[in-house]
C-alpha positions as CSV (number, residue, x, y, z in Angstrom):
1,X,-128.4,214.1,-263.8
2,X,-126.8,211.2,-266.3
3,X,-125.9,211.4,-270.0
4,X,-125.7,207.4,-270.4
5,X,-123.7,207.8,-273.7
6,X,-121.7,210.9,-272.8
7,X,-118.7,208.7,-273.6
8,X,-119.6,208.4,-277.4
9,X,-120.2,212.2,-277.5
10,X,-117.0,213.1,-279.4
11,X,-115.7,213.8,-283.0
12,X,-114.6,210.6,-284.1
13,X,-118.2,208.3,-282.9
14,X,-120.5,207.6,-285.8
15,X,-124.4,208.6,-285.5
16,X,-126.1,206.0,-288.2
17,X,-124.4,203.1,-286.7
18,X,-123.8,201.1,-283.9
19,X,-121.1,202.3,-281.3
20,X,-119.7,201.9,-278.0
21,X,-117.0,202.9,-275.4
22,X,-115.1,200.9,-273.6
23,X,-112.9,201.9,-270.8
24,X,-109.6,200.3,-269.6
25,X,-110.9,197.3,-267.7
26,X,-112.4,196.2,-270.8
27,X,-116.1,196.6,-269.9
28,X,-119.0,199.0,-271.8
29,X,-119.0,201.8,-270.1
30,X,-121.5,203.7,-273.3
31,X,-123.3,202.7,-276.1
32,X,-125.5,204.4,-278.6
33,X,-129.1,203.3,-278.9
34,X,-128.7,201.4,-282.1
35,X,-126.0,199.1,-280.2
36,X,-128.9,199.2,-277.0
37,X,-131.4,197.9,-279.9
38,X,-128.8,195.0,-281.2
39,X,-128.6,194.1,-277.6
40,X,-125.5,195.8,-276.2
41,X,-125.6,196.9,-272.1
42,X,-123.4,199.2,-270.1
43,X,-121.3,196.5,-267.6
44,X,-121.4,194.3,-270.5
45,X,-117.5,193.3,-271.8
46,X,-115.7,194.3,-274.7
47,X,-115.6,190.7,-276.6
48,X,-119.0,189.4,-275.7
49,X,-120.9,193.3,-277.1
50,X,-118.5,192.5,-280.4
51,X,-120.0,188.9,-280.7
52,X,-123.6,190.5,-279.9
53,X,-123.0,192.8,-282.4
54,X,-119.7,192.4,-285.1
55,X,-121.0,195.8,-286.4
56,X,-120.4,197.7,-283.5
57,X,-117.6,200.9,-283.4
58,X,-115.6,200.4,-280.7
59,X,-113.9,203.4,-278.8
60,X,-111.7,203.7,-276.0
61,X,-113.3,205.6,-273.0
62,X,-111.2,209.2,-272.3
63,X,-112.4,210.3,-269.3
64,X,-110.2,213.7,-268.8
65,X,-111.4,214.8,-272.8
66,X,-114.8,213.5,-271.2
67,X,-115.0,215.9,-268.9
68,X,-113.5,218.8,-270.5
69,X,-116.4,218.3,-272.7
70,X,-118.8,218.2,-269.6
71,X,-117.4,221.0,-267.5
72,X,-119.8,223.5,-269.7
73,X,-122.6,221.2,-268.7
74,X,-121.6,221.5,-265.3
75,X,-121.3,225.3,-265.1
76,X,-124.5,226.0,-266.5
77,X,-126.6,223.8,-263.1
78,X,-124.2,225.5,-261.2
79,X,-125.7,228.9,-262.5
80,X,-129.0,227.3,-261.3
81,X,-128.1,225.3,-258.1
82,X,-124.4,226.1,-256.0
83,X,-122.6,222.9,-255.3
84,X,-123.2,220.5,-257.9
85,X,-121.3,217.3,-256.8
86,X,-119.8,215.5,-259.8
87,X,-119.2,212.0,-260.0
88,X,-117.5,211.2,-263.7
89,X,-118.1,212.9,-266.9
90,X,-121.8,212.5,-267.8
91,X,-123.3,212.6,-264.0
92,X,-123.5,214.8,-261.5
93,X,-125.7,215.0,-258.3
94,X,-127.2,218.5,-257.8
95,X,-128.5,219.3,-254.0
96,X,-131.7,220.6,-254.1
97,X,-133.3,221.4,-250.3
98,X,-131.7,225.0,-251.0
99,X,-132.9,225.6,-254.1
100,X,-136.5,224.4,-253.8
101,X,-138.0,227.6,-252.3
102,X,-136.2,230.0,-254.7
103,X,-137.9,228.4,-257.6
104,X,-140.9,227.3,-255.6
105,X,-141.1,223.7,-255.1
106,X,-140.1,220.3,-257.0
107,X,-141.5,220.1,-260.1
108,X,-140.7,224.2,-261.5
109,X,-137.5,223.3,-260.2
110,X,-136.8,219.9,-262.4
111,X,-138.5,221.8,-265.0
112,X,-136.0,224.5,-265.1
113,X,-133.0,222.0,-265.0
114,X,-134.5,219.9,-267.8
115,X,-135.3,223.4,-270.2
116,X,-131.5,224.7,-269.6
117,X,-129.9,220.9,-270.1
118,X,-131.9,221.2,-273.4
119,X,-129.3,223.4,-275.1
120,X,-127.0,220.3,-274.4
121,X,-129.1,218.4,-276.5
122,X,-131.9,215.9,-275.5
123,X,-129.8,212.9,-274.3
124,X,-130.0,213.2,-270.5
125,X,-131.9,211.9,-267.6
126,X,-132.6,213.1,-264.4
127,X,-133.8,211.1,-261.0
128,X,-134.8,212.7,-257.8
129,X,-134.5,211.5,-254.1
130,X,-133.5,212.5,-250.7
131,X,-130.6,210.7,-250.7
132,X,-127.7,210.2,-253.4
133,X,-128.4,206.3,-253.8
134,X,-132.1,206.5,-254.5
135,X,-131.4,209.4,-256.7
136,X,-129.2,207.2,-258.6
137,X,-131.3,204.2,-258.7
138,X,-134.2,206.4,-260.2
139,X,-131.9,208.0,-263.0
140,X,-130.6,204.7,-263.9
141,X,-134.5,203.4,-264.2
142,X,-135.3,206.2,-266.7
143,X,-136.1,205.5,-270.6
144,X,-135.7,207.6,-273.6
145,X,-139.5,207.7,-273.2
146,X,-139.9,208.9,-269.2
147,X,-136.4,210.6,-269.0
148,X,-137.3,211.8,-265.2
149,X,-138.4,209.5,-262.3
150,X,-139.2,211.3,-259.3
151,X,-138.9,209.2,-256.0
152,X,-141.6,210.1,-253.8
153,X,-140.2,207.9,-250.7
154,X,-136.7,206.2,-250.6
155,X,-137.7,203.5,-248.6
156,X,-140.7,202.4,-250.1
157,X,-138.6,202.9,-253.8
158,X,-136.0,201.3,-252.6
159,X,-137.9,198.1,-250.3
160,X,-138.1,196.7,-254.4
161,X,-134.7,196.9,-255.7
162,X,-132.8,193.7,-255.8
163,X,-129.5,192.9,-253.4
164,X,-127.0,193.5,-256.9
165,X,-128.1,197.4,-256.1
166,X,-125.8,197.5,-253.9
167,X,-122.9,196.9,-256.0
168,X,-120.9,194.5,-254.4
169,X,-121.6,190.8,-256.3
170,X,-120.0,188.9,-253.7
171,X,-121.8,190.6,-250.8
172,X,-125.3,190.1,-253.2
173,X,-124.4,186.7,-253.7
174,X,-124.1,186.2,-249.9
175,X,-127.8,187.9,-249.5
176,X,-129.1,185.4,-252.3
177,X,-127.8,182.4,-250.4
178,X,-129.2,183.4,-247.3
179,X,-132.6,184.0,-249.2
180,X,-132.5,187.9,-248.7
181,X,-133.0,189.2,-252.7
182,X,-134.5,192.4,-252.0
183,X,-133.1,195.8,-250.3
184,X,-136.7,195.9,-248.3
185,X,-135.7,192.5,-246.7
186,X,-132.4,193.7,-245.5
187,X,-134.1,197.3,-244.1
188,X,-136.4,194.8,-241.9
189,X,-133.6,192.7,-240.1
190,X,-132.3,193.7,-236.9
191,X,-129.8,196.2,-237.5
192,X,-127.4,194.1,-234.6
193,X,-127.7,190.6,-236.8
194,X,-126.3,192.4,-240.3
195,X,-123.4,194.0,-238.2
196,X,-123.2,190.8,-236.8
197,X,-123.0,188.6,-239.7
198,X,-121.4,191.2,-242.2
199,X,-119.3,193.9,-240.6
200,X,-119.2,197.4,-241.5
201,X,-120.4,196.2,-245.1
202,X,-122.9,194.9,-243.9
203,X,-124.0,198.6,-242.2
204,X,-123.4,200.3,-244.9
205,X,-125.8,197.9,-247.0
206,X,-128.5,198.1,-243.7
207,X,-128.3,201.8,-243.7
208,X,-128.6,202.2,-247.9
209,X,-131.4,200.1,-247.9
210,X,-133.4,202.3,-245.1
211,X,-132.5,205.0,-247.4
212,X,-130.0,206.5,-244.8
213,X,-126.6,206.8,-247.0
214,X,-125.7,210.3,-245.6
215,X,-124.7,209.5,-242.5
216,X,-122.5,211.5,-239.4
217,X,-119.4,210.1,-238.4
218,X,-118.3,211.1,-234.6
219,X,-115.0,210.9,-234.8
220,X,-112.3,213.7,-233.9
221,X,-110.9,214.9,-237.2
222,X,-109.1,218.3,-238.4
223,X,-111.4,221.4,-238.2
224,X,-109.8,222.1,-241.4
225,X,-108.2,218.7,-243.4
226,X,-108.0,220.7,-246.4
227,X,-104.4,221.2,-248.4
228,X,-103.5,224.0,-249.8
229,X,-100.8,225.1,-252.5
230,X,-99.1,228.1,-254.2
231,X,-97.5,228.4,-257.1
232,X,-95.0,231.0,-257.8
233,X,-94.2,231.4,-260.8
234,X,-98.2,230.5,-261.6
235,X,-98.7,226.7,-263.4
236,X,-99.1,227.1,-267.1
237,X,-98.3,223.3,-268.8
238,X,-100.4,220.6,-267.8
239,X,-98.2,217.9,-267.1
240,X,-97.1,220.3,-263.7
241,X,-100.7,220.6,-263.1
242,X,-101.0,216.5,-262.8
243,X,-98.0,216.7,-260.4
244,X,-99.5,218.9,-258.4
245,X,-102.4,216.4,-258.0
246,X,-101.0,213.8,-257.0
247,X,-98.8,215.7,-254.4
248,X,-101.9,217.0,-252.8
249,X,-104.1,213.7,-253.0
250,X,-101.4,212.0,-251.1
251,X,-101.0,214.6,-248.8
252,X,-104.8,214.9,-247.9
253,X,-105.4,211.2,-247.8
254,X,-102.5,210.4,-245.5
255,X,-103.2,212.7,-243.1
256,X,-106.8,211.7,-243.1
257,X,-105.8,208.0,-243.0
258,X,-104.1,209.0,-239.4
259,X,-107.8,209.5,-238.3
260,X,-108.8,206.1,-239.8
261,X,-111.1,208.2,-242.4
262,X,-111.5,208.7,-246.4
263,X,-113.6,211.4,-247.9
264,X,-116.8,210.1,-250.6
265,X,-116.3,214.1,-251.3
266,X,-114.3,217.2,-252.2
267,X,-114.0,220.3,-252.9
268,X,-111.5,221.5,-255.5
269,X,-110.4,224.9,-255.5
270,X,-108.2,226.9,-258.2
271,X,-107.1,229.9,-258.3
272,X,-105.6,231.7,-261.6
273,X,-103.1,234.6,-261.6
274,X,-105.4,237.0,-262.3
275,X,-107.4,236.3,-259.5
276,X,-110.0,234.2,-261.1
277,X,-111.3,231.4,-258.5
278,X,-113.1,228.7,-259.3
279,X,-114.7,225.7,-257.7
280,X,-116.1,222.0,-258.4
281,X,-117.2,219.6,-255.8
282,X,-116.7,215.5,-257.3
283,X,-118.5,212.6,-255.1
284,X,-117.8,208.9,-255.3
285,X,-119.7,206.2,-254.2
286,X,-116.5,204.4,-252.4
287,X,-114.3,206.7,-250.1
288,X,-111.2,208.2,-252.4
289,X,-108.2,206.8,-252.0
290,X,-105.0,209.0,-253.3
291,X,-105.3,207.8,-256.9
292,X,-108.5,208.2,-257.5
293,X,-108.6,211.6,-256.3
294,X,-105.1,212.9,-257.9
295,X,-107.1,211.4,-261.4
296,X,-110.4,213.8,-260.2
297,X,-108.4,216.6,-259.8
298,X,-105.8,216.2,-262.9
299,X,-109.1,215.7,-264.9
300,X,-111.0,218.5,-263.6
301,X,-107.9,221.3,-263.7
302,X,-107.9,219.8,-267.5
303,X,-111.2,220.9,-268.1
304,X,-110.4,224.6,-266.4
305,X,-107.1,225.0,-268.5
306,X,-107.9,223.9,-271.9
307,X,-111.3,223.7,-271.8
308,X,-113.6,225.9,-274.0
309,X,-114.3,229.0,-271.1
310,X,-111.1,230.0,-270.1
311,X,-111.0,229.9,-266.6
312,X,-107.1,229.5,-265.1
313,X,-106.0,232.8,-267.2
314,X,-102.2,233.8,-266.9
315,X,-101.5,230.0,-264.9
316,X,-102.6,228.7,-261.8
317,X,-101.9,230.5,-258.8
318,X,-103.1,228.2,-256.0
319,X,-104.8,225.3,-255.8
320,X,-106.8,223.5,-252.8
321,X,-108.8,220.5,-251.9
322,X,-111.3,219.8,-249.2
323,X,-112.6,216.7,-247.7
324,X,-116.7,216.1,-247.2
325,X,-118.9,213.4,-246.1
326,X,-115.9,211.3,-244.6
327,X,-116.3,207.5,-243.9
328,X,-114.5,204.7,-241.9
329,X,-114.7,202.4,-244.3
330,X,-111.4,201.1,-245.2
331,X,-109.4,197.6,-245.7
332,X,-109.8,195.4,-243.1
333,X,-106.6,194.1,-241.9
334,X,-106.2,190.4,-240.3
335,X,-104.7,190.0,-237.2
336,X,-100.8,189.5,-238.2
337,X,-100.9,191.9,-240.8
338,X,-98.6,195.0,-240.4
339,X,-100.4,198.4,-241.9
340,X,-97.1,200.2,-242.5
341,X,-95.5,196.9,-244.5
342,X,-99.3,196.8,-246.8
343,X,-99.0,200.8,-247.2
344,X,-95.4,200.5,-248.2
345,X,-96.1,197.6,-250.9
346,X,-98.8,199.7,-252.1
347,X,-96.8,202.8,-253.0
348,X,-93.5,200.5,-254.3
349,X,-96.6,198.8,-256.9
350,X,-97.4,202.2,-257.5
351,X,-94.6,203.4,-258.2
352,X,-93.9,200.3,-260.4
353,X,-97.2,201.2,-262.5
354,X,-96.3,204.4,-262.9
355,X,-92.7,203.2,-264.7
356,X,-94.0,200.4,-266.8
357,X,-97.2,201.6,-267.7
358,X,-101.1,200.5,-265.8
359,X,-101.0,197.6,-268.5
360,X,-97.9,195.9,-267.6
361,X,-98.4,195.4,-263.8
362,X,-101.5,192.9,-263.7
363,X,-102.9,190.3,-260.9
364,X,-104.1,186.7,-261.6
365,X,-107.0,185.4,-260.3
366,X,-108.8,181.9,-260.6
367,X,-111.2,182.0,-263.4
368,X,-113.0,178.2,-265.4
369,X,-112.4,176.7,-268.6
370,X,-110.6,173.7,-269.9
371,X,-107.5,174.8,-271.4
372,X,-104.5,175.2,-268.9
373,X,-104.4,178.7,-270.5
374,X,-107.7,179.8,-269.5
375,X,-108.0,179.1,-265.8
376,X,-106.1,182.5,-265.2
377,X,-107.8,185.7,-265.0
378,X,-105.4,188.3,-265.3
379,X,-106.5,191.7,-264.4
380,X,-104.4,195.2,-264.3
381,X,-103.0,195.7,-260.3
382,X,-105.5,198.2,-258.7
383,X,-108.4,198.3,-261.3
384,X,-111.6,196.6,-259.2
385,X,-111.5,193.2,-259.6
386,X,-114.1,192.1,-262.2
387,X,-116.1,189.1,-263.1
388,X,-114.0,186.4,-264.8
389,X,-114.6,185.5,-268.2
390,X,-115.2,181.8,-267.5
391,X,-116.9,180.7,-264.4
392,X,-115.0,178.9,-261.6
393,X,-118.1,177.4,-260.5
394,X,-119.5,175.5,-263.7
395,X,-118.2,171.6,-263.8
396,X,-116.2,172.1,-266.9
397,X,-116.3,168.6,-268.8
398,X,-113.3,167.3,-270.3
399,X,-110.7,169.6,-268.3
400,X,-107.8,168.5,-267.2
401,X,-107.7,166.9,-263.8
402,X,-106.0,169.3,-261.1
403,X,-103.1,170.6,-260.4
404,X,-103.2,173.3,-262.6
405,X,-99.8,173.6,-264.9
406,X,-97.7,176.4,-262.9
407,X,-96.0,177.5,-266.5
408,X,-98.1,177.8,-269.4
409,X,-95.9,179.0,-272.7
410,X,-99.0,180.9,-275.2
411,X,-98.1,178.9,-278.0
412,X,-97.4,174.8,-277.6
413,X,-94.0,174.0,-277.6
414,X,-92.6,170.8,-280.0
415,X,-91.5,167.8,-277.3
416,X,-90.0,164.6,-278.1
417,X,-92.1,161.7,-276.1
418,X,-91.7,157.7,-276.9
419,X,-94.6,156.0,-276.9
420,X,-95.0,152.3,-276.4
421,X,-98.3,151.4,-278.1
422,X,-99.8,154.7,-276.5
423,X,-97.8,154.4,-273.2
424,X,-95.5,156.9,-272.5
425,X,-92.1,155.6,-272.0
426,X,-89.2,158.2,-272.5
427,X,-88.9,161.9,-272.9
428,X,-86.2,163.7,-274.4
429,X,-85.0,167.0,-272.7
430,X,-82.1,168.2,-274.7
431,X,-79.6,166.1,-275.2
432,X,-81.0,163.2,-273.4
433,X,-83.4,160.5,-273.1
434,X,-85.2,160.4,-269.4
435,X,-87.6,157.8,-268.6
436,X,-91.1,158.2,-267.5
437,X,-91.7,157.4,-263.6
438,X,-95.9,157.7,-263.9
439,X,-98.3,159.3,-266.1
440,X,-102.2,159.7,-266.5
441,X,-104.3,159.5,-269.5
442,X,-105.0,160.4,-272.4
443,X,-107.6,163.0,-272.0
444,X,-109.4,163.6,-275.6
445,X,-109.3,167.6,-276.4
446,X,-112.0,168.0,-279.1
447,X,-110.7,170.9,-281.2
448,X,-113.0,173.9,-282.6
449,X,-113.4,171.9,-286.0
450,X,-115.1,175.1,-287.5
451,X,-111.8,176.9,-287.0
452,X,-109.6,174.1,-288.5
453,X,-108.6,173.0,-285.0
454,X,-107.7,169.3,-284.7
455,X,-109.0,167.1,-281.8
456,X,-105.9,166.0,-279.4
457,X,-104.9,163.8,-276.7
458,X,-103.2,165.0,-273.7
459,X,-101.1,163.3,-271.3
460,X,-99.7,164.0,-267.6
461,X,-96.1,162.8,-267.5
462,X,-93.8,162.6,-264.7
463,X,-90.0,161.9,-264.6
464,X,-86.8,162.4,-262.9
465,X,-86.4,166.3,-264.3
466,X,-89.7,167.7,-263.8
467,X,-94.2,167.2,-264.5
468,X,-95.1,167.6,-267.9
469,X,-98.8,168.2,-269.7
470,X,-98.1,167.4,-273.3
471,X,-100.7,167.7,-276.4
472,X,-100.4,164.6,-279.7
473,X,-102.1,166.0,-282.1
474,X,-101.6,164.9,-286.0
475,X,-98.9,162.3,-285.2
476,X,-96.7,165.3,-283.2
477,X,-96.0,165.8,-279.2
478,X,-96.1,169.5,-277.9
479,X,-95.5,171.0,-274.5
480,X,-98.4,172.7,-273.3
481,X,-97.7,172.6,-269.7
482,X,-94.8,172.5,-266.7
483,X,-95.9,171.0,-263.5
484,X,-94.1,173.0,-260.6
């Protein structure tokens, strides 16, 4: 069951014009159907849905007021079906094998979930299958118009989806190259060959594809892996809630990371000092690590204590968390690299992020354009890595020749250079004249003229002190790169 603009249900997101949320990494994650109509898509990024449509209201995603809002959503199917699994705010996979007899068969049974989501309002969809990833690939194929899709057979549904279903780009693009486009041409390879070729991504995609995502993992685990914790006196403030959660997340996961496992589900468990208990399940599509799950938890005790049915009355007692569906899947270290030294980096950047704030410990990554400014990508440590503005790939004209500039100031930087009818002879660095050992150019840098930008010439100098890429632009030398 998916609200696709659950995010833009709040107080402050206009109704007669275009809007649409955007979470941290910068991407769409909502938009209303005017901005669908002007062309905006979920996925899409923040700058490139502005240029589609300048008219659009952008707001930034909340996800723990999300799901406060949602939790009422939530306990009303669980009224109707036990164990709803919830993924974010706004969807939520609901087991049905159980609860098909009760209300005799498929159809009364989507009917009743459809007539009490109605009091919600008319916004959501629902898609049906026997397995969690065909169920989702039918709910994301629904329209305003046909708001349920019903999957007779996941392997037939799912023999015509194309590779990017799976959600990995780089192992789609891989698929592509090989010629394999659809997740019917991966179900009919030998099963050996993709393990083979791939790894244990390459099983996971084989068994998704032959609709086989819930799978049993033989290993010797815990009988019970579950943490536990009591609070005496009972929790009242919020910010000792989210302590909590992160305390047990770390807990759970490291001692489930001693079997080589991660759990793709679990079960949260509250109990308030009046005795009160209540539940919630949350699924995710990759195994949780301890972040993720201390932000599921801190989000979902949230929507129990100030939500709008009071459910942790007098403070919370107790609190618990259970692993399901457990998977292997993990990092895959090389040969020479020591598990203990990764897991301790990880924690100390952690740890870092948590002091400085998520925005101020970011990653670079290799990204196209011309500019010696653009060929960074710089992405906040942890987030999933994303698609970079500026394809590596395309033959970018007109950029400058590698290397790449290891120090790039953001604004040029005024430098003295003496030029010899356009040669490059001496460069001033402070107090003193050095001359020029080699050099390479000029490159011509045609400006964005409908901004006022003037067309430059750059030059590669090198000396004595140091590599230089300087800009002359309007009779003036600038600093726009240092060589390393």
């Amino acid at each position: 069951m998916w609200y696709p603009a659950w995010a833009l249900r709040r107080p402050d997101a206009p109704r007669d014009r275009p809007a649409q949320a955007v979470g941290d990494d910068g991407l769409v994650v909502a938009r209303n159907h005017l901005a669908a109509e002007a062309g905006v898509r979920v996925g899409m990024r923040r700058k490139a849905a502005e240029a589609i449509c300048p008219t659009v209201t952008t707001l930034i995603e909340d996800p723990t007021a999300e799901m406060a809002r949602f939790e009422p959503v939530v306990e009303a199917i669980e009224a109707l079906v036990p164990r709803v699994e919830v993924a974010f705010a706004g969807l939520m996979y609901i087991p049905m094998d159980g609860a098909l007899t009760y209300y005799g068969g498929l159809v009364p049974l989507v009917e009743r979930i459809d007539k009490e989501l109605a009091a919600f309002g008319d916004e959501h969809r629902i898609g049906v299958g026997l397995g969690p990833f065909a169920a989702h690939q039918a709910v994301r194929m629904t329209t305003d118009a046909d708001p349920i899709h019903i999957v007779e057979d996941d392997r037939a549904f799912l023999s015509n989806l194309g590779v990017e279903a799976l959600g990995s780009e780089d192992l789609a693009a891989t698929f592509r190259w090989l010629g394999i486009t659809t997740l019917g041409a991966i179900a009919d390879l030998p099963k050996s060959a993709v393990i083979s070729r791939f790894g244990r991504q390459g099983l996971e995609a084989y068994r998704i594809s032959r609709g086989e995502d819930r799978s049993v993992d033989p290993r010797a685990i815990p009988e019970d892996p579950s943490v536990f914790s009591r609070f005496d006196p009972p929790i009242q403030a919020m910010d000792q809630a989210a302590f909590v959660a992160r305390n047990l997340a770390q807990q759970l996961i490291a001692n489930l990371a001693q079997h080589g496992v991660a759990p793709h589900r679990v079960t949260v468990t509250a109990e308030a000092a009046d005795g009160t208990v209540r539940t919630r399940v949350w699924r995710s599509a990759d195994p949780f690590d301890d972040r993720t799950l201390a932000e599921r938890i801190r989000w979902q005790l949230r929507a129990w204590i100030e939500g709008v049915s009071a459910g942790i009355r007098g403070g919370l007692a107790s609190l618990s968390v259970a692993p399901a569906d457990l998977s292997g899947m993990g990092r895959q270290m090389s040969l020479e690299e020591d598990a203990r030294s990764f897991e301790e980096t990880q924690r100390a950047l952690m740890e870092v992020q948590a002091i400085t704030g998520m925005d101020n410990l970011l990653v670079a990554r290799p990204q196209g354009g011309r500019d010696p400014g653009q060929v960074v990508w710089w992405e906040r440590w942890g987030d999933e890595p994303q698609s970079p503005a500026f394809d590596p790939s395309a033959p970018w004209p007109g950029r400058i020749p590698s290397p790449t500039p290891a120090l790039v100031p953001p604004d040029p930087v005024p430098f003295q250079v003496a030029f010899n009818e356009g040669i490059p002879e001496q460069v001033r660095l402070r107090s003193r004249w050095v001359p020029v050992l080699s050099w390479a150019g000029p490159w011509r840098h045609v400006g964005r003229w409908w901004e006022g930008e003037p067309s430059s010439d750059r030059y590669q100098i090198v000396t004595s002190a140091g590599a230089y890429l300087c800009e002359v632009r309007e009779g003036s030398t600038y600093l726009i790169g240092v060589y390393d």
